[in-house]
C-alpha positions as CSV (number, residue, x, y, z in Angstrom):
1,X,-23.3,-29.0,-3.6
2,X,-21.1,-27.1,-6.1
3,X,-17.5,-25.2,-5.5
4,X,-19.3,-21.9,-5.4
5,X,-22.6,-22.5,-3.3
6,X,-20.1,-24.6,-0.9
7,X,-17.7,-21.5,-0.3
8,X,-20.7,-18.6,-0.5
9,X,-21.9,-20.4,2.6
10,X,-19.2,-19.6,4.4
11,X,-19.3,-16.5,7.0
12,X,-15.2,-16.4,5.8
13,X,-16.3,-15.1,2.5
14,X,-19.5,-13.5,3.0
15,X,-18.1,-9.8,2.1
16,X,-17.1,-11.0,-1.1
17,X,-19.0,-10.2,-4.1
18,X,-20.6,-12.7,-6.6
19,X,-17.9,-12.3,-9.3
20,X,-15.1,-12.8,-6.5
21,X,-16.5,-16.1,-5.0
22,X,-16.8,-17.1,-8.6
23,X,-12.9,-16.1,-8.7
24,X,-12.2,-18.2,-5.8
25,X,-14.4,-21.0,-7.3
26,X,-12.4,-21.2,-10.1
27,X,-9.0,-21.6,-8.0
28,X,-10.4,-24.3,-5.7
29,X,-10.2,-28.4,-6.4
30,X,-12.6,-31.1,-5.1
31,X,-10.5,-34.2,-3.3
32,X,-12.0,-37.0,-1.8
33,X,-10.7,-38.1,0.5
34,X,-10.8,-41.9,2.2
35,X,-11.0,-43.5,6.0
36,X,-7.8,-42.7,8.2
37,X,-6.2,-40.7,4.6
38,X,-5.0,-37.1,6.3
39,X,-6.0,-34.2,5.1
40,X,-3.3,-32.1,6.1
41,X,-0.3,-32.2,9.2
42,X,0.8,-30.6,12.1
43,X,3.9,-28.5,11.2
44,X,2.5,-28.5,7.4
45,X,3.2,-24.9,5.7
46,X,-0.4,-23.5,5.8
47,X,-1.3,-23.0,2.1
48,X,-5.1,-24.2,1.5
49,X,-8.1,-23.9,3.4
50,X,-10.1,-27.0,3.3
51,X,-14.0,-27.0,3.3
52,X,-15.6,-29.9,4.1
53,X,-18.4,-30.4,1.7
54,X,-19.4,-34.0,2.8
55,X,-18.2,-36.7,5.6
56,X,-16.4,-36.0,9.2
57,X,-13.1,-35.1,9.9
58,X,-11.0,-35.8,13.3
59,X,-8.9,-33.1,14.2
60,X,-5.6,-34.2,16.4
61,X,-2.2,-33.2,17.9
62,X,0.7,-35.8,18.2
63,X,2.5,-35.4,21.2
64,X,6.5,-36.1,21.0
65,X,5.9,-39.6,22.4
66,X,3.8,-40.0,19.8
67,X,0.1,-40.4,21.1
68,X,-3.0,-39.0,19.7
69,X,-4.9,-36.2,21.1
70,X,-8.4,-36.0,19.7
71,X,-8.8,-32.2,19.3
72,X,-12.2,-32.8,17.9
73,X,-14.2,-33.2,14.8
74,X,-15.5,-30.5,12.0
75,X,-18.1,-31.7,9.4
76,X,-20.0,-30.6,6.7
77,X,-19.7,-26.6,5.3
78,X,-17.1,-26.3,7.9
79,X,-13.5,-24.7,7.3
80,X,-10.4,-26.0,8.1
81,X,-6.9,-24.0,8.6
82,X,-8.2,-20.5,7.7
83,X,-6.4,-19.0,11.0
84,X,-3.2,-20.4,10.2
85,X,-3.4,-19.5,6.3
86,X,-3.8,-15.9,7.0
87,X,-1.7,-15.8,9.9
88,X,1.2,-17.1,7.4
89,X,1.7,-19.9,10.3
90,X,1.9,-23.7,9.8
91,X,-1.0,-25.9,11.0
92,X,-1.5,-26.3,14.4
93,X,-3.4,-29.5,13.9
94,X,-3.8,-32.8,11.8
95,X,-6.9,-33.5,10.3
96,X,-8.0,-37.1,9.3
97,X,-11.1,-38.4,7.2
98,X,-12.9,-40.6,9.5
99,X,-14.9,-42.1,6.7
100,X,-15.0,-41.1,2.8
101,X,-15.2,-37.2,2.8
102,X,-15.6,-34.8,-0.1
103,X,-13.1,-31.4,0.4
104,X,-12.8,-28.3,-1.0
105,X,-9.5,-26.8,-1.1
């Protein structure tokens, strides 16, 4: 799926007209993205959202001890990070490939 059918799916950009998405398109880079490579950290300045064009993503808080909590998993045409990106906040969450995934950003 291309950059611009990928983010047009999205209910996060579904006010936007046809020459806009194509606007946004054109800012947005494909990553992939291998097994246990993360995506983005918790405490990370919130800059990007990710969409997840392909694979599965585990989603996880670190406590100060330093174990894993599994918040969940987002797969494909889902968005990460959008809350925290217009909320000018850093991310709440890691998020880890669980396998080869394709991103948006």
């Amino acid at each position: 799926m291309g950059k611009l059918a990928c983010i047009g799916r999205l209910s996060l950009f579904s006010d936007l007209t046809n020459t806009e998405l194509q606007r946004v398109a054109s800012l947005a880079e494909k990553h992939i993205y291998q097994k246990d490579e993360t995506i983005f950290w918790e405490g990370d300045s919130a800059h990007r959202i990710y969409i997840i064009n392909s694979g599965l993503v585990k989603l996880v808080k670190i406590s100060e001890s330093g174990k894993e909590f599994i918040l969940g998993f987002a797969k494909d045409d889902q968005a990460l990070g959008e809350d925290a990106v217009f909320a000018g906040e850093a991310y709440s969450f890691s998020a880890v490939a669980m396998g080869e995934a394709c991103i948006t950003s």
